[in-house]
N, C-alpha and C positions, 0 to 999 in steps of 0.2 A: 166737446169742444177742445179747441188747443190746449188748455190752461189744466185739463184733467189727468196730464200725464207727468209724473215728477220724477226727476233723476236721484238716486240713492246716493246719500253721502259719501263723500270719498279721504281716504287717509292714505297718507305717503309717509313713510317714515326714512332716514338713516341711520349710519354710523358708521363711520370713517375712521382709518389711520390713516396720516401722510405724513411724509418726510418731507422736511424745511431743508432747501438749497438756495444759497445768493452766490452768484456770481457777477461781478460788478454791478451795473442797474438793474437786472435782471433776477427773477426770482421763479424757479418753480416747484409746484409741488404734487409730487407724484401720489397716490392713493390707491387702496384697495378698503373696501367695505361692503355693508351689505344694505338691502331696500326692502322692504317691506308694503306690500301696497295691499288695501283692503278696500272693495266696493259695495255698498250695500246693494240690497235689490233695487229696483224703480219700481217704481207703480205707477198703475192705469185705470182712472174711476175708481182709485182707492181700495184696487186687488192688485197683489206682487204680480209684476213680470215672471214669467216664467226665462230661463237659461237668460238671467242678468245675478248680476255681482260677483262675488268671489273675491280670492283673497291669494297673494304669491310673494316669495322671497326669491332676490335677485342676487346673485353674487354681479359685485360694481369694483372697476379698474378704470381709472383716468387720472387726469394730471390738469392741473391749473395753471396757468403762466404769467406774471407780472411784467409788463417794461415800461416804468414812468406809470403814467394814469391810468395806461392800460391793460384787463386782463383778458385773457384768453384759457376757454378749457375745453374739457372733453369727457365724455363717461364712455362707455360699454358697460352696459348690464346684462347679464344672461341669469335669464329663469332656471331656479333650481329646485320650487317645487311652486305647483300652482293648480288651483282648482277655477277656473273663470266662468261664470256662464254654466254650470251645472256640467265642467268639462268637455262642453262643443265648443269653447272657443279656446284656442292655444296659445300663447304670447311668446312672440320671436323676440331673439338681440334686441335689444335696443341702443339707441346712438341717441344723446344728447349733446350737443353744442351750448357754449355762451359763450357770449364778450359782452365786455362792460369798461365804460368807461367811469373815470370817479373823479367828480367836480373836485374841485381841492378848493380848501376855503381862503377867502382870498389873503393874501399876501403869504397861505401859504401851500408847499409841495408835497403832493402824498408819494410818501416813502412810506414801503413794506419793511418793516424791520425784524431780525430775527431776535 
């Protein structure tokens, strides 16, 4: 049935430097670090998948941006070593995005401070 098939645990890790710049309301901050991702096998009827999980370090460059409540940011990560899948699957760049807005509590204004 459906319910006999389960996905392996998964782990993401970082670790980042970035440099803090304000320039009047605005703040951003640029980064370089690296990603570590690790998936276990799945299984099916309670035998491992075959060419599931695996494990890769990413080198990561992006920048984050404050204006007022709102952020904006960006990554590129590029694989620099990876075994996925027993080596049949390969993992390209990757591009993550976010923005986020941040309620401010009331009566007061979120300010990024350095």
């Amino acid at each position: 049935g459906a319910n006999n098939y389960r996905f392996g645990n998964r782990l993401n890790t970082s670790a980042r430097v970035f440099y803090w710049k304000n320039v009047r309301n605005y703040t951003f901050l640029p980064n370089v670090g690296f990603l570590y991702e690790r998936n276990n096998q799945e299984q099916e009827n309670n035998l491992l998948v075959t060419y599931s999980g695996g494990q890769g370090i990413f080198a990561t460059i992006g920048v984050e941006n404050y204006f007022n409540n709102w952020s904006l940011g960006c990554t590129l990560m590029q694989p620099m070593i990876q075994n996925f899948s027993g080596g049949t699957v390969v993992a390209n760049t990757r591009l993550q995005v976010n923005i986020a807005f941040v309620i401010p509590r009331r009566g007061k204004e979120f300010k990024i401070k350095n």
